[in-house]
C-alpha positions as CSV (number, residue, x, y, z in Angstrom):
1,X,0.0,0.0,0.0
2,X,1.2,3.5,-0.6
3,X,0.5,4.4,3.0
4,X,3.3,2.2,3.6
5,X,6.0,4.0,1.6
6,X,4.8,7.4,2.0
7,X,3.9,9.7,4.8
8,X,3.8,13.9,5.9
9,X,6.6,15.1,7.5
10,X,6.2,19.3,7.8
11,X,8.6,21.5,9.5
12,X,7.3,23.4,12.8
13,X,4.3,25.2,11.9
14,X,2.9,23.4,9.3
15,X,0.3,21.0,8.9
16,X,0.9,16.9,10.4
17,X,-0.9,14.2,8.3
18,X,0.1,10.4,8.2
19,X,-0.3,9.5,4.5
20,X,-3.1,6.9,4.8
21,X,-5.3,9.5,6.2
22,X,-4.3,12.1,2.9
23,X,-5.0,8.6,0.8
24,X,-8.7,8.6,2.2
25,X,-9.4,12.4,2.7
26,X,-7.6,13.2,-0.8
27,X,-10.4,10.0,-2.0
28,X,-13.5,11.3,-0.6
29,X,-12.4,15.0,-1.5
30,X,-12.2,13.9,-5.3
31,X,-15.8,11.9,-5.4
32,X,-17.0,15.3,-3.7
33,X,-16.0,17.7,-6.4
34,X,-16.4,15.4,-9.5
35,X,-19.6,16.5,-10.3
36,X,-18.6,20.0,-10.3
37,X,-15.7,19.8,-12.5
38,X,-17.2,17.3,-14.9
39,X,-19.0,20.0,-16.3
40,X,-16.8,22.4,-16.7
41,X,-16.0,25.0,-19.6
42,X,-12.3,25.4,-21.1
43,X,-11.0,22.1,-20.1
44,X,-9.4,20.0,-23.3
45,X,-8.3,16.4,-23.5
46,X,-4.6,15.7,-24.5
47,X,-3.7,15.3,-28.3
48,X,-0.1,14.3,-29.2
49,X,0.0,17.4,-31.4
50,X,-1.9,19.9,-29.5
51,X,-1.2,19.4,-26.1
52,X,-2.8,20.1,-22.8
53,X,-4.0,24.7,-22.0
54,X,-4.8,26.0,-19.1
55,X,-8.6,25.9,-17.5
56,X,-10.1,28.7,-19.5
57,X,-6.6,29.9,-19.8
58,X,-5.7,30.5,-16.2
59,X,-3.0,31.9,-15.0
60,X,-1.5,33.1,-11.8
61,X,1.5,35.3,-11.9
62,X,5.2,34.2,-10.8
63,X,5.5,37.5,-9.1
64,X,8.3,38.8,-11.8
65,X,8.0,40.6,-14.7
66,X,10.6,39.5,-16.7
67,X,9.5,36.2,-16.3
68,X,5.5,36.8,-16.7
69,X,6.6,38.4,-20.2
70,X,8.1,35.4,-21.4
71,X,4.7,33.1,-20.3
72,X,1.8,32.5,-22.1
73,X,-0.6,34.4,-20.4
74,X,1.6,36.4,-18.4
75,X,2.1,33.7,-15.6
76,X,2.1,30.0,-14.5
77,X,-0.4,27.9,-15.9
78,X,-3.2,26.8,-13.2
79,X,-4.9,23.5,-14.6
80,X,-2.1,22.3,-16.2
81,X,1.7,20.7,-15.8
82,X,4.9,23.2,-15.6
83,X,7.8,20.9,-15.8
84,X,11.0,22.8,-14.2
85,X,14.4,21.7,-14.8
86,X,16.8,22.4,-12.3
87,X,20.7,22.8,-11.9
88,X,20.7,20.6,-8.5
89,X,18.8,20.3,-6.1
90,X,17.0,23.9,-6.3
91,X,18.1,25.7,-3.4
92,X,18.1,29.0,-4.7
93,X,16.3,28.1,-8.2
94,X,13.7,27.3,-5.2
95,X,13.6,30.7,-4.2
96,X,12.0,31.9,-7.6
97,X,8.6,29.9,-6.7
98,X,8.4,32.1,-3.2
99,X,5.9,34.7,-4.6
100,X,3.7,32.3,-6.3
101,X,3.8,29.9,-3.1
102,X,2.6,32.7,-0.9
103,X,0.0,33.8,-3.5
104,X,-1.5,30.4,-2.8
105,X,-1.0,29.5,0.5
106,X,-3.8,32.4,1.3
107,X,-6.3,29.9,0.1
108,X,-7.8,29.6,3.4
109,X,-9.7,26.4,2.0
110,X,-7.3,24.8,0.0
111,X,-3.4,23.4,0.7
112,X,-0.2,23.4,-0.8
113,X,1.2,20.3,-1.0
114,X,5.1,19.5,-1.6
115,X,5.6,16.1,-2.3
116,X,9.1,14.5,-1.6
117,X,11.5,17.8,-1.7
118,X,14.8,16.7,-1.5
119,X,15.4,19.8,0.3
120,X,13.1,20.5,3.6
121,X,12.0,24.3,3.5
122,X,13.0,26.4,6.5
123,X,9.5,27.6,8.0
124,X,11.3,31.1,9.0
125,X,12.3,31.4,5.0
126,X,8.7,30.9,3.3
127,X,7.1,33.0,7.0
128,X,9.2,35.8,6.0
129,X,7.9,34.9,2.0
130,X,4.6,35.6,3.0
131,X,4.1,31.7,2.7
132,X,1.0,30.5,5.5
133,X,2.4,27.5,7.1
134,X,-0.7,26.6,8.4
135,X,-1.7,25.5,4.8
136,X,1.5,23.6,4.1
137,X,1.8,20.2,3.8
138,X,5.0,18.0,3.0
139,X,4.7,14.5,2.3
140,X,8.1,11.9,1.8
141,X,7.6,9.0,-1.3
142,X,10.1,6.9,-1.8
143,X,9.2,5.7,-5.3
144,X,8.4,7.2,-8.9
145,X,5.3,5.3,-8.7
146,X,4.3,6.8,-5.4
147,X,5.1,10.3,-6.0
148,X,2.5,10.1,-9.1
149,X,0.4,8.5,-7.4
150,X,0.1,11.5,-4.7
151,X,0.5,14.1,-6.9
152,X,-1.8,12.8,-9.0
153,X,-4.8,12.1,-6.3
154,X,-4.0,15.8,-4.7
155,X,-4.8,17.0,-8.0
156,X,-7.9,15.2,-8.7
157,X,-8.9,16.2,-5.3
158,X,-9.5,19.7,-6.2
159,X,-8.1,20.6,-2.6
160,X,-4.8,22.0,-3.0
161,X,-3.8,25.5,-4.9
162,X,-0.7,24.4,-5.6
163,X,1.5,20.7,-5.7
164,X,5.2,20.7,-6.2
165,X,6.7,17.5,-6.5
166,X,10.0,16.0,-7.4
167,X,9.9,13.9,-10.4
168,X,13.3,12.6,-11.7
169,X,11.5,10.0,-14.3
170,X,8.8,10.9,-15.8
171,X,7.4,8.9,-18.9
172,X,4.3,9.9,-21.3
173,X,1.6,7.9,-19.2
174,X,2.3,9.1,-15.9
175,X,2.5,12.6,-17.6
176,X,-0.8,12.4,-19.2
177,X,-2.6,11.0,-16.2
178,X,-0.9,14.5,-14.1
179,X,-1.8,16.5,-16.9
180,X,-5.7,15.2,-16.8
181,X,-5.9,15.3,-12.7
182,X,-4.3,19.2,-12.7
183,X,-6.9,19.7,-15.6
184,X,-9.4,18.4,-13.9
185,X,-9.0,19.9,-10.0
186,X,-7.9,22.9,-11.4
187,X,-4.6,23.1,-9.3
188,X,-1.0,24.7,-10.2
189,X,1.2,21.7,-11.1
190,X,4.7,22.3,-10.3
191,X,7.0,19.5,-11.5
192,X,11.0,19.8,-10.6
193,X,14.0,17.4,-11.7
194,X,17.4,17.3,-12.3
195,X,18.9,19.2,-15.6
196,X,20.6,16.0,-16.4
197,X,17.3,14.5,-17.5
198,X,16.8,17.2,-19.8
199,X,17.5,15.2,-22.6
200,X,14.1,13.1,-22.0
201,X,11.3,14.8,-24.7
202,X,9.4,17.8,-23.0
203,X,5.8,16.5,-22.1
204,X,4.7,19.3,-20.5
205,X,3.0,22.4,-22.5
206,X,5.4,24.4,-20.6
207,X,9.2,23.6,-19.3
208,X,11.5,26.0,-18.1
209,X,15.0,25.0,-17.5
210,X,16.1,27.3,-13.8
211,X,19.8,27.4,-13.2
212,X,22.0,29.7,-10.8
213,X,22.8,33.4,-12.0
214,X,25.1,36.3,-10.4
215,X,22.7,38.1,-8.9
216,X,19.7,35.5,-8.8
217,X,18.3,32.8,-11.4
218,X,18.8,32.3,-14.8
219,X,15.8,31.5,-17.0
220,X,15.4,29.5,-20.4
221,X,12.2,28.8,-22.0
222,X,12.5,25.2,-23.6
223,X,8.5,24.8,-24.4
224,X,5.5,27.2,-24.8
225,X,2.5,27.1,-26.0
226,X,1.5,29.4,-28.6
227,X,5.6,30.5,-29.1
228,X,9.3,29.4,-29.5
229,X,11.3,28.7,-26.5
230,X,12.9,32.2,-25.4
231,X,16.9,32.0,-24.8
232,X,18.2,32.3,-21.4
233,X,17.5,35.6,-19.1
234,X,18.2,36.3,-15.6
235,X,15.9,37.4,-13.2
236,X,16.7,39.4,-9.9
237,X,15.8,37.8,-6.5
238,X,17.7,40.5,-4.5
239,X,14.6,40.8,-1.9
240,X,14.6,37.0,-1.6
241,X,18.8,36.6,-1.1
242,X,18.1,39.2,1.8
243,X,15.7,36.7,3.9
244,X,18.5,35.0,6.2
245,X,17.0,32.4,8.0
246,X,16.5,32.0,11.8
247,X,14.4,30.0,14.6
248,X,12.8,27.0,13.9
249,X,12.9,24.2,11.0
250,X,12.0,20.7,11.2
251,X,13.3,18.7,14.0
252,X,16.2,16.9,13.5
253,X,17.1,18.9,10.3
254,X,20.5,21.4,9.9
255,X,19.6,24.9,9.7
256,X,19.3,26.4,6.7
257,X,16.8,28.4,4.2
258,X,17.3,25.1,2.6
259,X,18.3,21.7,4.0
260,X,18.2,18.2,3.3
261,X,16.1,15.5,5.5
């Protein structure tokens, strides 16, 4: 069982949930809403030559202009898969998604879920962010094959804002089967992974390849829709490189604004 592999391990200040409670509540959350989303306008099935949009075309912004610009829309897509290629283990690549993670951790009803971060987030980091622990929840998977399959039932679920998970492999089926649940719950899907498996084909409508700049992160476009990728640009994160972290983080963990587990 997935329960067994898998379970929520927040800093201090977030959110505590053992996994096989998220398994049911995520399962009874998703029969809840079905009826409401099965109905709804602007969602599109997956065609190898088309591709997955946005829900009507939402999006919510990344909280820099630069990088809005280069979007279609003018922000990250909400109902839909952003794949995010990484230099490492995005420490301060990380840091870029702080805007957009306390945008949607004011969703008093919904949760932002991060789902097997090789890095734990320091709580004083995303409280100075803006970031409402209270709506945070981290969850540990072991496998491929479990991170999917939480990722993919917190999207269906319709109860999360956002869900970041780290997803080395990735293959076209357990794409499409994100891609439909994001569609469908109409959540922000944010997929990260190592540069290394860059090579794989993008699956997602939009991936955007984050690496370390001077003076903050350096962006390339690799897939849009509705454009050609955009070369690499840098965008600022002077306010963020500011935030120096202090008080508590998880138990057990090395301070940090990042840390490992």
């Amino acid at each position: 069982m997935l329960a067994n592999r898998a379970y929520a391990v927040p800093a201090k200040g977030m959110a505590c949930i053992s996994c096989l409670y998220i398994q049911y509540w995520l399962s009874i959350q998703y029969w809840r809403c079905a009826m409401q989303f099965k109905g709804r306008t602007g969602v599109r099935a997956f065609r190898a030559n088309d591709g997955w949009a946005p829900i009507n075309g939402s999006v919510i912004s990344t909280g820099y202009s630069r990088l809005d610009e280069e979007l279609p829309g003018g922000g990250w897509p909400v109902g839909a898969v952003t794949d995010l290629h990484c230099d490492g283990e995005a420490g301060k690549e990380l840091r870029l998604l702080l805007p957009v993670l306390a945008l949607l951790s004011q969703q008093q009803e919904r949760w932002l879920l991060w789902v097997a971060p090789p890095l734990m987030p320091s709580a004083d980091v995303l409280r100075a962010a803006g970031v409402n622990l209270s709506r945070v929840l981290v969850v540990r998977a072991e496998s491929v094959q479990d991170r999917v399959g939480v990722i993919e039932q917190a999207l269906l679920a319709g109860q999360c804002s956002g869900v970041l998970g780290w997803l080395n492999d990735l293959d076209l089926n357990a794409m499409e089967r994100l891609q439909a649940a994001a569609s469908e719950g109409g959540s922000l899907c944010l997929l990260l992974r190592h540069k290394r498996f860059g090579s794989l084909p993008f699956l997602a409508p939009l991936c955007v390849r984050l690496s370390e700049g001077e003076k903050g992160v350096d962006v390339e476009v690799l897939k849009r829709q509705g454009g050609w990728p955009v070369p690499r640009f840098a965008v600022q994160l002077e306010n963020h490189e500011k935030m120096a972290p202090s008080g508590e983080i998880a138990e057990g963990v090395i301070r940090g604004p990042w840390v490992r587990h």
